[in-house]
Backbone as CSV, one residue per row, in Angstrom:
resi,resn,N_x,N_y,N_z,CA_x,CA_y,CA_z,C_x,C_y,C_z
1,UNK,-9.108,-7.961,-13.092,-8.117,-7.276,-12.279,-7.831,-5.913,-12.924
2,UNK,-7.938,-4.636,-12.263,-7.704,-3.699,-12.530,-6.390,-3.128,-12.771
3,UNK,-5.616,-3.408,-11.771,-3.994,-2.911,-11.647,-3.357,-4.575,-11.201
4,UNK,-2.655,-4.998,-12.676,-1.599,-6.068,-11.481,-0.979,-6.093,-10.534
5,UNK,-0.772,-6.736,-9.590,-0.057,-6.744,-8.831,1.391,-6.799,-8.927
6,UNK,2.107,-6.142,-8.086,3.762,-6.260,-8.287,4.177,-6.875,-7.320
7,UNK,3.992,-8.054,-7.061,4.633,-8.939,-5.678,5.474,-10.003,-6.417
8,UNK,6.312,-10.506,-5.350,7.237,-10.900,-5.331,8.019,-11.828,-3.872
9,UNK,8.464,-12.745,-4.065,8.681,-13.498,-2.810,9.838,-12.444,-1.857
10,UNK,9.739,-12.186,-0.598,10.697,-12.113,0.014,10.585,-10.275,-0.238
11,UNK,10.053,-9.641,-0.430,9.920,-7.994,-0.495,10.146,-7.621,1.293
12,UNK,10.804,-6.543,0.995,10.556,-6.313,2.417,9.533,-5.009,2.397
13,UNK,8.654,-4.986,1.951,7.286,-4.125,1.953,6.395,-4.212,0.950
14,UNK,5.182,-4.004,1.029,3.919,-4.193,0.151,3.016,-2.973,1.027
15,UNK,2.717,-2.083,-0.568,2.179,-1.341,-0.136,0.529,-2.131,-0.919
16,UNK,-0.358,-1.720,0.111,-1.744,-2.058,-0.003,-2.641,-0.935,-0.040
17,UNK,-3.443,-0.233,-1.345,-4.378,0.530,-1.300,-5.884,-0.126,-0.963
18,UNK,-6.439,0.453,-0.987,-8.183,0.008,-1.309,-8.108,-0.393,-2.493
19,UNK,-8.064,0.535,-3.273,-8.867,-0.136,-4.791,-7.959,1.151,-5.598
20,UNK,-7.773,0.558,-6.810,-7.013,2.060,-8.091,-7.997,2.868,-8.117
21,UNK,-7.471,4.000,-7.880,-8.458,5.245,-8.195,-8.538,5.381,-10.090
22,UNK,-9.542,6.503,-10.246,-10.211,6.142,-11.557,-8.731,6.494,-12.592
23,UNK,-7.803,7.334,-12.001,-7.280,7.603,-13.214,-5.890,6.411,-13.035
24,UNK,-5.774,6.106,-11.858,-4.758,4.959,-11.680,-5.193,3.765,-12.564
25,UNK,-6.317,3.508,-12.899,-7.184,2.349,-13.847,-6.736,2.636,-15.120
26,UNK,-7.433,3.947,-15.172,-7.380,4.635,-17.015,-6.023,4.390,-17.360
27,UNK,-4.716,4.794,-16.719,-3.657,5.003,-17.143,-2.552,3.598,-16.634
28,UNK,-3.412,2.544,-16.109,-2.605,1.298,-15.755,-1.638,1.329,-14.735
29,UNK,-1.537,2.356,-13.585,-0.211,2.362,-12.945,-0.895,2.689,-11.545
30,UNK,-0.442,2.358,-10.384,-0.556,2.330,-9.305,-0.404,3.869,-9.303
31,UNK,-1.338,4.485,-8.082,-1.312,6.150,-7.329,-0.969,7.143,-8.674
32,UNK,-1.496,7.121,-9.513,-1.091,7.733,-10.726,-2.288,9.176,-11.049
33,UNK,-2.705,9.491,-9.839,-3.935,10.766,-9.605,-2.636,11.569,-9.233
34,UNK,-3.480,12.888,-10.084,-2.914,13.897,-9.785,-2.770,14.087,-8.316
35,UNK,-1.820,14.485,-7.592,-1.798,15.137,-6.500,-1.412,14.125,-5.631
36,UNK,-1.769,12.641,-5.698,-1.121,11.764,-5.363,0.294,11.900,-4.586
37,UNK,0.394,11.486,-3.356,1.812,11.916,-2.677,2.269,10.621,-2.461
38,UNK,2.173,9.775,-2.703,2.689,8.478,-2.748,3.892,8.228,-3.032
39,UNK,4.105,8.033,-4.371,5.483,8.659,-5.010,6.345,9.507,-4.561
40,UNK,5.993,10.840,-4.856,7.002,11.633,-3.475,7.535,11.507,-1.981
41,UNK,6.494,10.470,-1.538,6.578,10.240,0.124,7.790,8.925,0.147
42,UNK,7.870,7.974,-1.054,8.758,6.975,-0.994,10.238,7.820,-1.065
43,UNK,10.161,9.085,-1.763,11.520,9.615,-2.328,11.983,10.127,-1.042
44,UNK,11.130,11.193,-0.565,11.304,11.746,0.292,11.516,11.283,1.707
45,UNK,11.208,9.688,2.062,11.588,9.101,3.275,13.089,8.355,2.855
46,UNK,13.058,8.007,1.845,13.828,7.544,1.626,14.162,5.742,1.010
47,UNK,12.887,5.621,0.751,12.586,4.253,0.482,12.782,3.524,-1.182
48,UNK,12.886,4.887,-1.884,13.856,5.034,-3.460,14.441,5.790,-3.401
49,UNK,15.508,5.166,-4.344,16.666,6.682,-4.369,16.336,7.932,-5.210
50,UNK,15.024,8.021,-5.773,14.717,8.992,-6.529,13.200,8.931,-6.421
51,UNK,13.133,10.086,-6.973,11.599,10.365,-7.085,10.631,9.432,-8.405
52,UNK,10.266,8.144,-8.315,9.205,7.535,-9.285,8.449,7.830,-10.036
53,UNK,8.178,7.385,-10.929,6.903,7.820,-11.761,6.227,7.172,-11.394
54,UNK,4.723,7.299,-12.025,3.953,6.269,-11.943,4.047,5.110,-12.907
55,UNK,4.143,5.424,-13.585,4.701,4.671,-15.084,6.072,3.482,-15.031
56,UNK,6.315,3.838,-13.508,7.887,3.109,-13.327,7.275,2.056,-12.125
57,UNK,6.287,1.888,-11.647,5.691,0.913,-10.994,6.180,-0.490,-10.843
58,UNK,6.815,-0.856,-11.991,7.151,-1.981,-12.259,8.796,-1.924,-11.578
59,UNK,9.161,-1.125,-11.568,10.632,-1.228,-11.050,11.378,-1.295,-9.517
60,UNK,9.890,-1.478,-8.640,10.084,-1.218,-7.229,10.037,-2.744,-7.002
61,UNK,10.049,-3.666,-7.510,10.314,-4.745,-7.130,11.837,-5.449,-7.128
62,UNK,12.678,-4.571,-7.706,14.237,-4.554,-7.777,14.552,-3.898,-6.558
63,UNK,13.542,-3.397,-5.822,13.646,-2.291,-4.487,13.090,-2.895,-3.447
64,UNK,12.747,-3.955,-3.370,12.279,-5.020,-2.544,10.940,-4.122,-1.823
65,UNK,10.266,-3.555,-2.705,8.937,-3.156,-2.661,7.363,-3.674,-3.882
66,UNK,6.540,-4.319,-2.924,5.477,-4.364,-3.875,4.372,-3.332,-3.758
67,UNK,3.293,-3.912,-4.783,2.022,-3.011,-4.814,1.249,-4.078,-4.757
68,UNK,-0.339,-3.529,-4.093,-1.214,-4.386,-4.279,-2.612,-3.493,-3.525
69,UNK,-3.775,-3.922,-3.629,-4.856,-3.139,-3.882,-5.788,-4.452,-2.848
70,UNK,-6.561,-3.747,-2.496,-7.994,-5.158,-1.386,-8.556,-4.983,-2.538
71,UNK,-9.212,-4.213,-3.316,-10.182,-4.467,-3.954,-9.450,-4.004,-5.976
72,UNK,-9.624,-5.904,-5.905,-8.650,-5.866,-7.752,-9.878,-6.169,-8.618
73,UNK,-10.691,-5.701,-8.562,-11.861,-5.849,-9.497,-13.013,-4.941,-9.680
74,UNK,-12.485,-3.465,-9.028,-13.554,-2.557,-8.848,-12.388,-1.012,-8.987
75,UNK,-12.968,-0.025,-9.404,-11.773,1.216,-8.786,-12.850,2.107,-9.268
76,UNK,-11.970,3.778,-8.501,-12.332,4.336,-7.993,-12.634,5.160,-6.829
77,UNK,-12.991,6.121,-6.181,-13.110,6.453,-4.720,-13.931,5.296,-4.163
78,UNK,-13.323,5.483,-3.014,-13.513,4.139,-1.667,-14.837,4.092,-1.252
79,UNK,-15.689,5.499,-1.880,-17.243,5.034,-1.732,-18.475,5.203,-2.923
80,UNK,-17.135,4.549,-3.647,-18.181,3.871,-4.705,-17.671,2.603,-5.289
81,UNK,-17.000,2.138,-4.292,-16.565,0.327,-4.514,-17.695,0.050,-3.893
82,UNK,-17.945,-0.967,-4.406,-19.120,-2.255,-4.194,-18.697,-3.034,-3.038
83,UNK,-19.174,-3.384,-1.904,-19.226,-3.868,-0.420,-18.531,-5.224,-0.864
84,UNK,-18.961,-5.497,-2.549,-18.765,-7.218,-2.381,-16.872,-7.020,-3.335
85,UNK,-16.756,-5.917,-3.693,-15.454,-6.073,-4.002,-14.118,-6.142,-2.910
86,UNK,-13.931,-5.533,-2.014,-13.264,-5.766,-0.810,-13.227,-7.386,-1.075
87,UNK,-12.019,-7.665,-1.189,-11.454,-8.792,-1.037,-10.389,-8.882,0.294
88,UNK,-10.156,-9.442,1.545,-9.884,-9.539,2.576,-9.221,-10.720,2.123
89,UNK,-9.570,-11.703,2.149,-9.150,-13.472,1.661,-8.375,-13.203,0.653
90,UNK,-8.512,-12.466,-0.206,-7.445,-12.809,-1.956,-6.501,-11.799,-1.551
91,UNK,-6.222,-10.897,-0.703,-5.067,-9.799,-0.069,-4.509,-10.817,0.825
92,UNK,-4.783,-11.811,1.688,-4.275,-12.407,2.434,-3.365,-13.757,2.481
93,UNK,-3.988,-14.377,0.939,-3.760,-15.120,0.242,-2.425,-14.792,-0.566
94,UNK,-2.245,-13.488,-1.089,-1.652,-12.708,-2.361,-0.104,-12.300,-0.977
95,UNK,-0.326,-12.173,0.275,0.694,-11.872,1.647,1.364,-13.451,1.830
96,UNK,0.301,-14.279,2.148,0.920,-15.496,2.237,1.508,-16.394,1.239
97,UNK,1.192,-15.621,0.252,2.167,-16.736,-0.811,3.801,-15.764,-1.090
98,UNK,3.766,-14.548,-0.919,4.827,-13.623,-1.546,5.285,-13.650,0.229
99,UNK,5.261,-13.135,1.455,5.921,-13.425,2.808,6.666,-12.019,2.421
100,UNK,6.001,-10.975,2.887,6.703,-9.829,2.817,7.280,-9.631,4.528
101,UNK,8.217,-8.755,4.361,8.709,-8.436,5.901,7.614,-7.869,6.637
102,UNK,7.060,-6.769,5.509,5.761,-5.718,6.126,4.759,-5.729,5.259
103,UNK,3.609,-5.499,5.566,2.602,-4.872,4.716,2.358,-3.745,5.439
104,UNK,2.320,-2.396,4.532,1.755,-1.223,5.018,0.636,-0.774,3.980
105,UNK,-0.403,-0.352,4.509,-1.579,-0.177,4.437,-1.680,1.440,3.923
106,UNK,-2.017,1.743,2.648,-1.455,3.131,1.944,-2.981,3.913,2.502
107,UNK,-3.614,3.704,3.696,-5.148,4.209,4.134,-5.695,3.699,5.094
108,UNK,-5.661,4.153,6.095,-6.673,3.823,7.519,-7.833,2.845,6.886
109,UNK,-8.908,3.189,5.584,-9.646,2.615,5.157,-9.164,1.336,4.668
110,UNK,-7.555,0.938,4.078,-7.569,-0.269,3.889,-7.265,-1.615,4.723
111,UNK,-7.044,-0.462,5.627,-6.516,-1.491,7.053,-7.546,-1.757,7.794
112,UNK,-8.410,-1.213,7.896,-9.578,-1.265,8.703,-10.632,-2.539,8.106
113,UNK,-10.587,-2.148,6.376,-11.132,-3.404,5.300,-10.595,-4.849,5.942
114,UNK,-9.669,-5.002,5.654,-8.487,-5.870,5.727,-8.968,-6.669,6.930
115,UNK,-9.103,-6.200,7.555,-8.478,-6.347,9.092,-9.963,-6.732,9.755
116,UNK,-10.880,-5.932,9.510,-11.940,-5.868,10.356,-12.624,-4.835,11.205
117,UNK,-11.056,-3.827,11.461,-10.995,-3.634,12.795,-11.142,-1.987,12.388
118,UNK,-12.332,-1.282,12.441,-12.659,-0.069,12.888,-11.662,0.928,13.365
119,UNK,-10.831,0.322,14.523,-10.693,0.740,15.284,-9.320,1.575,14.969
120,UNK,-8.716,0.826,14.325,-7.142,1.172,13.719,-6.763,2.672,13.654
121,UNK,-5.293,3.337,14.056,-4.986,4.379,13.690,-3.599,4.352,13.179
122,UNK,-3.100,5.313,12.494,-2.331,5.226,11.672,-0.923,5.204,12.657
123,UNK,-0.201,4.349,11.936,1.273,3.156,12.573,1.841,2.549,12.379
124,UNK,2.962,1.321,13.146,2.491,0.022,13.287,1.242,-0.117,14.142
125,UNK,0.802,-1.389,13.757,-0.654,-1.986,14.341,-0.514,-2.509,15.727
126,UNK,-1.310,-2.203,16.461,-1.239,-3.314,17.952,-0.941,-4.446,18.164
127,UNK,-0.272,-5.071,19.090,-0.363,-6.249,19.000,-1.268,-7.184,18.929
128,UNK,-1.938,-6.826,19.440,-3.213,-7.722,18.856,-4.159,-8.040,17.721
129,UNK,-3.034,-6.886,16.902,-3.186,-7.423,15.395,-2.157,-7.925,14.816
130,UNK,-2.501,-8.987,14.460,-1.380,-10.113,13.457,-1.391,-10.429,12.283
131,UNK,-0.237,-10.666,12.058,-0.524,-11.815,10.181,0.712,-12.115,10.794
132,UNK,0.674,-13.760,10.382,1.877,-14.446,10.567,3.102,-14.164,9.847
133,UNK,4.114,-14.252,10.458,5.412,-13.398,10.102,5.351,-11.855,9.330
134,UNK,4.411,-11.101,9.138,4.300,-9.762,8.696,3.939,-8.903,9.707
135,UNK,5.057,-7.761,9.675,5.023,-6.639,10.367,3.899,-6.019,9.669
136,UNK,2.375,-5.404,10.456,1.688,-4.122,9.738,1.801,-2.870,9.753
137,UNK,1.174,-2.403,9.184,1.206,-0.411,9.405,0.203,-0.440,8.382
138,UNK,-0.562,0.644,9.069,-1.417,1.790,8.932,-1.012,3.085,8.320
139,UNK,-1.790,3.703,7.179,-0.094,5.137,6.829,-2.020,6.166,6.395
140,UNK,-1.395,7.025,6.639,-2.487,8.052,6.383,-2.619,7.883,4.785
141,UNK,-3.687,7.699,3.936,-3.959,7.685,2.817,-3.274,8.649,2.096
142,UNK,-2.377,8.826,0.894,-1.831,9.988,0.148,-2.336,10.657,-0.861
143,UNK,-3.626,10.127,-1.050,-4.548,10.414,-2.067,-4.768,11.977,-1.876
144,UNK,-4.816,12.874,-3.285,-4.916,14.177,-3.130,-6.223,14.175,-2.688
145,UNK,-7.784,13.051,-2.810,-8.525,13.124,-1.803,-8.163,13.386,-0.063
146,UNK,-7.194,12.658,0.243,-7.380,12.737,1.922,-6.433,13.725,2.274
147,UNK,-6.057,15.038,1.330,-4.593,15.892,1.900,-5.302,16.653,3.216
148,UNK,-6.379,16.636,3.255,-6.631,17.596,4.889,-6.590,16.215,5.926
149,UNK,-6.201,15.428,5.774,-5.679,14.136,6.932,-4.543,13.286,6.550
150,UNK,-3.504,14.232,5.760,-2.342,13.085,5.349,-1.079,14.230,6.368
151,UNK,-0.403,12.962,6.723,0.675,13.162,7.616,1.704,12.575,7.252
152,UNK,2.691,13.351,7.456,3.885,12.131,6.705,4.607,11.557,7.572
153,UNK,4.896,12.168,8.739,5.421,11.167,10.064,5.418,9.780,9.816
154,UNK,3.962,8.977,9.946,3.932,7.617,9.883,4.518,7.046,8.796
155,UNK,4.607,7.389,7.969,5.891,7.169,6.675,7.067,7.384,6.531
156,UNK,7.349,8.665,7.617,9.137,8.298,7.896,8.964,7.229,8.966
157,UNK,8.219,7.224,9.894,8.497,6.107,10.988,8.557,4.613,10.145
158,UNK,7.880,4.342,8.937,7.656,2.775,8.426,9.197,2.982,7.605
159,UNK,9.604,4.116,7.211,10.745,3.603,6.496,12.092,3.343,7.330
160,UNK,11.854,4.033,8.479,13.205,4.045,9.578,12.935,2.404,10.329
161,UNK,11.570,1.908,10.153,11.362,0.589,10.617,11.922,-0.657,9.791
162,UNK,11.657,-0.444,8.450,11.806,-1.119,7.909,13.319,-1.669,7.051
163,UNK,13.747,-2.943,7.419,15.026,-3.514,7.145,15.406,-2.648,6.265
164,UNK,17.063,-2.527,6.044,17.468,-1.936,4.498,17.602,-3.039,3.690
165,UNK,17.321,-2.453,2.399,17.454,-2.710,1.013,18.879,-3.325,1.008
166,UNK,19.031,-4.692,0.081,19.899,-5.325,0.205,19.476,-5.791,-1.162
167,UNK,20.477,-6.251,-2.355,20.435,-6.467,-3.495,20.722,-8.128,-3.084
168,UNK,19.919,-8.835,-4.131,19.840,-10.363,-3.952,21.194,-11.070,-4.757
């Protein structure tokens, strides 16, 4: 496993990449590439009360937010993961045991993995895409790779969707 996972029963969101990019590996922390808007996009919608580190990864689970990756045994850019790392079953497995409100999908590419489905654009998902009791979304990748196709709309729309934060 490259990056642990930060799940937790009862989150009301899980964010899902493809796979840790190379320096998110090197340095142990989820979206931790330069240029990375990940972090900023949670501050800035409003989904922490401050702007994160990467290094603080561990603390979004007091925020009823997890992390988690399709592919926990490979990293790197999304085309140079190995076909057989995409894990679909152990992401689905890793949803059904933790029962998040949402999973949102930090990349068209991981939703599409996930899912099957080509077809996907960045959102919530159609109805005719399901996971039992989980709301999905699709979010434009924040990777300083995809900044000529990152939008931040669909990330204020998942945070204005998504329940408020309520301390247990």
């Amino acid at each position: 496993m490259i990056l642990p996972d930060r799940l937790a029963p009862g989150l009301r969101v899980v964010f899902c990449g493809t796979a840790a990019g190379t320096v998110s590996a090197r340095k142990g922390h989820y979206y931790a590439g330069p240029g990375n808007r990940f972090w900023p996009m949670l501050a800035e919608t409003g989904l922490t009360p401050r702007l994160f580190r990467p290094d603080e990864d561990d603390q979004l689970l007091s925020l009823g937010i997890g992390l988690t990756d399709l592919a926990k045994t490979a990293f790197g850019a999304d085309a140079e993961i190995p076909a057989s790392a995409w894990d679909a079953a152990g992401l689905w497995a890793r949803i059904a045991a933790c029962q998040p409100a949402t999973l949102a999908f930090t990349s068209l590419t991981a939703a599409r993995l996930a899912l099957g489905r080509p077809d996907l654009a960045s959102g919530p998902l159609p109805p005719d895409v399901r996971a039992p009791g989980v709301v999905l979304w699709a979010l434009p990748s924040p990777s300083a790779r995809a900044r000529s196709h990152f939008r931040a709309a669909p990330w204020h729309a998942l945070a204005t969707a998504l329940p408020p934060y309520t301390k247990p």
